[in-house]
C-alpha positions, 0 to 999 in steps of 0.5 A: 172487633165488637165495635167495627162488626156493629158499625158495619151492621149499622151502615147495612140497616142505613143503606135498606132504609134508603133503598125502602125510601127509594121505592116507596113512592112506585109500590101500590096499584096503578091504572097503566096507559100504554102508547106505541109509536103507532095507533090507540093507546091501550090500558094495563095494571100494575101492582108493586108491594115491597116483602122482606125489602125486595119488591114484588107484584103482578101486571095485568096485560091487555089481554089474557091473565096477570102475571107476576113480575120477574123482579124490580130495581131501582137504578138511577133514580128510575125504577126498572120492573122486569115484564117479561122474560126473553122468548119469542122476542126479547125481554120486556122491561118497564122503565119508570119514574115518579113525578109525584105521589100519585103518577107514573111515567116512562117506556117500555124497552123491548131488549135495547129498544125503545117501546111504547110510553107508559103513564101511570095513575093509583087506581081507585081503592074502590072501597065504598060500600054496596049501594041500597038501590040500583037504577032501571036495567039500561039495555046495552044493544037494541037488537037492531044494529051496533049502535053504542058499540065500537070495534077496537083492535084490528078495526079492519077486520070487524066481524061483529053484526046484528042478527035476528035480534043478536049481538054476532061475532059472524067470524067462522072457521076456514080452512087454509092458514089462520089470518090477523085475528078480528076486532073487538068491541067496546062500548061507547058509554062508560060506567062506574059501579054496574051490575051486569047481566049478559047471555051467551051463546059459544061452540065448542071449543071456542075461545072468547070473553068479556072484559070489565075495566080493561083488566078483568076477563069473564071467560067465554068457552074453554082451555081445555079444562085442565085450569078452573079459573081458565074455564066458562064463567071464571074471571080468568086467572082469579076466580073459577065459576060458582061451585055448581054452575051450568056453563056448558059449551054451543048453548045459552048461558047466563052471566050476572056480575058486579063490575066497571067499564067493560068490552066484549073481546074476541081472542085472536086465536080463535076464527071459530067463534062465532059468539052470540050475544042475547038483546036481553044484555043489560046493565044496572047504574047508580049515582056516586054520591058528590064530593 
């Protein structure tokens, strides 16, 4: 009986080894690129760390906070991350294979359904050290006109302009029912290691923000108040705002950051902010060193 219970123990602890070697290529971060069947291709992220043998992790979509997976398996040599659970629409699964150490591919399924394709590449660790010296501030808007800047989304609907020197998202408030949420805007230049500093202007009640890398979100306005990492000046769902700082509502405020390849984003939801963006706005570079 000893022997038979410590064969059956050795043939479980094989059978974790293996599915452990199975995933193993599919855990870490990954840069996610998503292509529909119609328009532009739009960026996520994913993380995938194997706890106790079971695999977990988050998924940044393209707007709003990450999100934890439901779960993952490995079936049939790919691996299906379960997205999104059944609600408004049916459950959103990533289907994924692992052509090499540093790639991913496959599609998104939408109940039984075929979505879009998915390509994935390790993000960047990210991990050198602060430069000693920064570069001439560069101005990211001229106070003119759109010039450096591009509207993404719902291109059709663009509500941004140049007024009295103001980067202004002119979309106000209408009565009657809501219609397709406007364009975002992005910059046509794009950075490594910046330092950001942006001035805003957002009514009460709204609702907007500034994307850093098509992953992080600066919160522009409120949620309600109810989440601190929700509110004016947090990075949405990871950070709330300095203790102590001044961020209300319907007047100036002062952003100063750290970050990457950014867009100004407008939520779809909210046809009353008409969001300013100061001239001043203005971003710090420095050179990567060669390989």
């Amino acid at each position: 009986m000893q022997k038979l219970i410590y064969l059956i123990a050795l043939t479980a602890g094989a059978a974790t080894t293996l599915l452990s070697e199975s995933t193993k290529p599919f855990l870490g971060r990954w840069d996610m690129n998503v292509t529909p069947a119609t328009g532009n291709p739009y960026p996520q992220w994913m993380e995938l760390i194997d706890k106790d043998g079971k695999i977990e992790g988050r998924v940044q979509p393209r707007g709003g906070g990450w999100r934890p997976i439901l779960g993952a398996k490995f079936e049939s040599g790919k691996l299906i991350v379960a997205v999104a659970p059944a609600g408004r629409g049916p459950a959103v699964n990533w289907e994924l294979a692992s052509p090499s150490s540093d790639k991913l591919e496959g599609i998104e399924k939408r109940g039984d359904t075929d979505g879009p394709t998915l390509a994935g590449v390790r993000a960047p660790k990210l991990d050198r050290p602060m430069p000693k010296a920064w570069s001439a501030p560069q101005p990211l808007f001229n106070g003119k006109d759109l010039t450096g800047w591009e509207p993404i989304g719902n291109v059709n609907n663009n509500k941004w302009i140049a007024r009295d020197g103001e980067l202004v998202n002119n979309n106000p408030e209408v009565d009657g029912p809501r219609g397709p949420g406007a364009a975002n805007l992005k910059t046509t230049a794009k950075f490594q290691d910046f330092k950001l500093h942006i001035e805003v202007t957002c009514p009460d009640h709204g609702n907007s923000g500034i994307y850093l890398r098509g992953r992080y979100e600066i919160q522009i306005g409120t949620e309600g108040g109810k989440l601190p990492d929700h509110e004016m000046g947090s990075v949405y769902s990871h950070y709330p705002p300095p203790a102590g700082a001044d961020l209300g509502l319907a007047r100036l405020s002062q952003f100063a950051g750290i970050f990457g390849y950014f867009w100004f984003k407008t939520a779809p939801r909210c046809n009353d902010c008409s969001e300013a963006i100061s001239k001043r706005a203005a971003v710090k570079t420095y050179p990567l060193a060669k390989a």
